[in-house]
C-alpha positions as CSV (number, residue, x, y, z in Angstrom):
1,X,191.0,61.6,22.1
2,X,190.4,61.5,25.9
3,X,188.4,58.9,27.6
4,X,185.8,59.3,30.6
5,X,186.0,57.1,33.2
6,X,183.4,57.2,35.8
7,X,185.0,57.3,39.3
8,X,182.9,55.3,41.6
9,X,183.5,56.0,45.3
10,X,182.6,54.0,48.4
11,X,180.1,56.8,49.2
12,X,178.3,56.7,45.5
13,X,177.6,52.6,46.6
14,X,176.2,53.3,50.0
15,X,174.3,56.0,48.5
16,X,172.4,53.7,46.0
17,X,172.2,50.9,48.5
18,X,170.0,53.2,51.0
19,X,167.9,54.5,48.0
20,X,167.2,51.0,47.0
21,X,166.5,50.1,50.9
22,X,164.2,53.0,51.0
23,X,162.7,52.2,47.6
24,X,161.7,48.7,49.1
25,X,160.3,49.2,52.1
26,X,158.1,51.5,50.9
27,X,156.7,49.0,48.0
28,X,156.2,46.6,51.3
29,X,154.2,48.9,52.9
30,X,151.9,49.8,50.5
31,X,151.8,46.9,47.9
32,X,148.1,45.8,48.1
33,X,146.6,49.0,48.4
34,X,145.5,51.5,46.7
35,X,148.3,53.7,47.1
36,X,150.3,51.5,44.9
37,X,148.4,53.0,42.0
38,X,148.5,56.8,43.4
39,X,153.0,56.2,43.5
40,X,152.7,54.9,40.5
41,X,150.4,57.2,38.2
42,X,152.5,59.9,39.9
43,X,155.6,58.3,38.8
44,X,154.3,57.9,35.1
45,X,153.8,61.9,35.3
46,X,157.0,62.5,36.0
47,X,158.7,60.4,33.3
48,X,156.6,61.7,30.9
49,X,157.4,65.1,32.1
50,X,160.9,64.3,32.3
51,X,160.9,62.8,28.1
52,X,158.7,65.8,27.0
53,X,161.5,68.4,28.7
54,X,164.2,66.5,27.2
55,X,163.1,66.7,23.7
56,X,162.7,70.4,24.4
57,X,158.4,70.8,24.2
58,X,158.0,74.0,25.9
59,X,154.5,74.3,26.2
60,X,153.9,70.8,27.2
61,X,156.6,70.9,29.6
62,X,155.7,73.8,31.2
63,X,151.9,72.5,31.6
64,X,153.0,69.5,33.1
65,X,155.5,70.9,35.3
66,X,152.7,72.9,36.6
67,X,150.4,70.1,37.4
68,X,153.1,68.3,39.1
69,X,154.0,71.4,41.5
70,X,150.3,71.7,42.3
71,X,149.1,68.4,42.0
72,X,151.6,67.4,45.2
73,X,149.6,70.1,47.1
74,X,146.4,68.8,46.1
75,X,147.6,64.9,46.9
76,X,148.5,66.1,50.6
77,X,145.2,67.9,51.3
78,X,143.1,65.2,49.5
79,X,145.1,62.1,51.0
80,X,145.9,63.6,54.1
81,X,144.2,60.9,56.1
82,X,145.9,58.0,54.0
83,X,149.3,59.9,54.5
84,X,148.6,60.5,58.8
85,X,148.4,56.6,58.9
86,X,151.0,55.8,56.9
87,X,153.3,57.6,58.7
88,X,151.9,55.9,62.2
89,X,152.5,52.5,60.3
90,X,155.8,53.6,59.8
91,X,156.7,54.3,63.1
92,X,154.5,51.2,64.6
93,X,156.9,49.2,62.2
94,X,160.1,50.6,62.6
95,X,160.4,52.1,66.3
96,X,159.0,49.9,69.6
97,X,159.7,51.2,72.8
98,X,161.4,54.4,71.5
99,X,164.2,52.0,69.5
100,X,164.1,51.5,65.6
101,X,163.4,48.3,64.7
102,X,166.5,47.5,62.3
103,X,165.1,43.5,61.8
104,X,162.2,45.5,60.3
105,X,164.0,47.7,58.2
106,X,166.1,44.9,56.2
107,X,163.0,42.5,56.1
108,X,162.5,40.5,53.1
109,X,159.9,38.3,52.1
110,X,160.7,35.5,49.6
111,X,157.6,33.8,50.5
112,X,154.7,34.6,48.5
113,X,152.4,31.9,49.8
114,X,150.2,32.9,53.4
115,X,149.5,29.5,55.6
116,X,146.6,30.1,57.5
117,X,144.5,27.5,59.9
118,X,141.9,27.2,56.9
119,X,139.8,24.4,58.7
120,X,139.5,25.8,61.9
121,X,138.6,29.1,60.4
122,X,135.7,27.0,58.0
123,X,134.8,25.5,61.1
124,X,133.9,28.8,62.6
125,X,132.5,30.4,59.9
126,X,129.6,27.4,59.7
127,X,129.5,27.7,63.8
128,X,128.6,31.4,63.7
129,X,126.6,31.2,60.7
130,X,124.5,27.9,61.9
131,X,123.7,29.8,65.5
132,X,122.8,33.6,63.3
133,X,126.1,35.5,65.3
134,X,127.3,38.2,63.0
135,X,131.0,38.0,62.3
136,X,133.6,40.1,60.4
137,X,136.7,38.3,59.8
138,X,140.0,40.1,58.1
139,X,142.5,37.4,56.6
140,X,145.6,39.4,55.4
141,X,147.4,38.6,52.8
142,X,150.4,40.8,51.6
143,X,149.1,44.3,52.8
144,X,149.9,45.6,56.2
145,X,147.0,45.7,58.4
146,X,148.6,47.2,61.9
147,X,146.8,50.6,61.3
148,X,143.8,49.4,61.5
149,X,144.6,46.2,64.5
150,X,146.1,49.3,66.3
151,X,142.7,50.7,67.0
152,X,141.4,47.5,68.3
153,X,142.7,45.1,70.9
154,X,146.0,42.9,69.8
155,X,145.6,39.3,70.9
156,X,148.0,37.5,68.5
157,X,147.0,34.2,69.5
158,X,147.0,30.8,67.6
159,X,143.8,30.6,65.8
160,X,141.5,28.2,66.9
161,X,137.3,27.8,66.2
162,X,136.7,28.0,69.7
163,X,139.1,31.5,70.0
164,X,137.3,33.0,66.7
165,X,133.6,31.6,68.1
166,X,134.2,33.2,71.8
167,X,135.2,36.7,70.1
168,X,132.0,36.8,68.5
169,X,129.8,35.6,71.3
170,X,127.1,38.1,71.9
171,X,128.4,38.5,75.4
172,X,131.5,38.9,75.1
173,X,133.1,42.7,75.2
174,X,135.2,42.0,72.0
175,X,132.5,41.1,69.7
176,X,131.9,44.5,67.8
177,X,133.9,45.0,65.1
178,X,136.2,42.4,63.5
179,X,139.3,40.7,64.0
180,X,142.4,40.3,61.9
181,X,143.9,37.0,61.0
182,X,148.0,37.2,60.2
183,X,149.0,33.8,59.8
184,X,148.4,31.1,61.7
185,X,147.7,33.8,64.6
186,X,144.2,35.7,65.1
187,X,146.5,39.1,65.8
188,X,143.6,41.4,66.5
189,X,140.1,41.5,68.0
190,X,137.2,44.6,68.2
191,X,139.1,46.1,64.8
192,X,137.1,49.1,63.4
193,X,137.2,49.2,59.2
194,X,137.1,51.7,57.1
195,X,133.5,52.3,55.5
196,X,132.9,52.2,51.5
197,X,131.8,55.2,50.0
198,X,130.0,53.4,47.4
199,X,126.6,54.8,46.8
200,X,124.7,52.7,44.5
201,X,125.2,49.1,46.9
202,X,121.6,46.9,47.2
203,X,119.7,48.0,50.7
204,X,120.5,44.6,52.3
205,X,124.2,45.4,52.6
206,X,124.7,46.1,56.5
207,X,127.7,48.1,58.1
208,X,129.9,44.8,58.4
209,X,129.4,44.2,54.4
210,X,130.0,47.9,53.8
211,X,133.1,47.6,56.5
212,X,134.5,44.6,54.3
213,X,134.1,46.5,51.2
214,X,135.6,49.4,52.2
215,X,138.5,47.2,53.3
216,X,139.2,45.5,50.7
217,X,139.1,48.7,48.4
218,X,142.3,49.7,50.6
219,X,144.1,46.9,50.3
220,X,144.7,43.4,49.5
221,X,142.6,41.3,52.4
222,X,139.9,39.1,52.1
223,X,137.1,39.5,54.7
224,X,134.4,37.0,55.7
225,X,131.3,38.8,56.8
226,X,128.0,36.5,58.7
227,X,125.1,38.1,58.7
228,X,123.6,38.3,61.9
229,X,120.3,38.3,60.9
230,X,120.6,35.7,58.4
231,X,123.2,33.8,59.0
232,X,124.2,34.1,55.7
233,X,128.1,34.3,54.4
234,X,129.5,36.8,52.2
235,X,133.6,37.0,51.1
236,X,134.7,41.0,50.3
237,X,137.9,41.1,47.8
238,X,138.9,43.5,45.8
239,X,136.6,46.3,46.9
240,X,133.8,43.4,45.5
241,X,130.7,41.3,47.9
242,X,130.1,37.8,46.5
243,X,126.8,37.4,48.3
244,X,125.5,34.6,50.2
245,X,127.9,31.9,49.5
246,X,127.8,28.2,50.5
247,X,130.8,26.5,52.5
248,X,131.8,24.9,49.4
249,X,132.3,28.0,47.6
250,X,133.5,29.4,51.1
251,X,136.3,26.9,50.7
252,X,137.5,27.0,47.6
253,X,137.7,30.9,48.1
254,X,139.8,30.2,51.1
255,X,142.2,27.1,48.7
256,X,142.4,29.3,46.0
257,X,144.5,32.2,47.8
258,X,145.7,30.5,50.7
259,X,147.9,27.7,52.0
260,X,146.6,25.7,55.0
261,X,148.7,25.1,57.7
């Protein structure tokens, strides 16, 4: 009777450590977005492919096997946009000045709770909305935003009411769009969101609530939006407008996912 030992080399070790390395950073970058649920569906696929093969179902097999070579095709041209800025937010993360960013690459994040300057951002949100100046305001939570701050102007300042009020001063050249809070640090100004493609949303939804929505469809964030003809506030999560909120409701929105600083 012979036994089978399994002969681990040094090489086998580093092997599984650089998979696993991999395996994480790309769950951090796209943890809160949709594209979580795209890996994952197509991972369920190909387990269930794998299980049907193994127990020797031919025709189901050969089915699947089918829709997996051509539904990789089909992701590409379908997501092709979606994989384009992924693959800038790779590099914007891991490469600076034409060097990879190793502090990047072996990141972790322990931390699940986001402290944010939660009364100076209240403070502005009732400012704007008092004096009828429209507002969009991205705080981010787990998902990484740099794809989208990229496109506007990065300011990564410490947030302040008077920093978030002069953004969104009529006169001021960085008042289109919104900005992008990270932190205790307003990180990016005159930030251009991605548009839901909802169709059945009430008439009264402008481009900033539509901009919000289409947001928070991609990933985790929660955006403030002030109307700028009513002065009324609106908080986008989860691809959802809750409509015309008081600052009470404002604030426990704010509590409830975030830690003030």
């Amino acid at each position: 009777m012979s036994i089978l030992f399994l002969h681990i080399r040094l090489l086998d070790v580093l092997d599984i450590l650089l998979v696993a390395i991999i395996m994480y950073q790309i769950y951090r970058l796209v943890r809160g977005t949709v594209a979580i649920n795209i890996i994952l569906g197509i991972v369920l696929i190909y387990l269930f492919w794998a299980f049907v093969k193994m127990l020797k179902m031919d025709l189901l097999s050969n089915i699947l096997g089918q829709v997996i070579g051509v539904g990789v095709i089909a992701l590409i041209i379908v997501f092709q946009q979606e994989i384009r800025r992924f693959l800038i937010l790779i590099g914007t993360q891991y490469v600076y000045k034409n060097r990879i960013r190793l502090e990047n690459l072996f990141k972790v994040d322990f931390d699940p709770r986001y402290g944010i300057r939660l009364k100076s951002i209240l403070k502005a949100v009732i400012s704007l909305s008092t004096n009828k100046t429209g507002a969009l305001i991205v705080i981010k939570r787990k998902s990484i935003l740099d794809i989208y701050a990229q496109a506007g102007d990065i300011i990564d300042g410490n947030t302040s009411s008077r920093l978030i009020i002069s953004i969104f001063n009529k006169h001021s050249p960085m008042h289109d769009g919104a900005i992008i809070i990270d932190g205790i640090k307003v990180y990016a100004a005159r930030v251009i969101l991605p548009v839901t493609d909802q169709p059945d949303l009430p008439p009264e939804y402008g481009l900033r609530h539509r901009a919000a929505i289409g947001l928070t469809e991609m990933t985790d964030a929660i955006v403030i939006i002030v109307s700028e003809e009513t002065g009324q506030i609106s908080i986008a999560e989860n691809g959802k407008l809750q409509w015309g909120v008081n600052n009470k409701e404002l604030l426990e929105t704010l509590e409830k996912n975030f830690q003030s600083v």
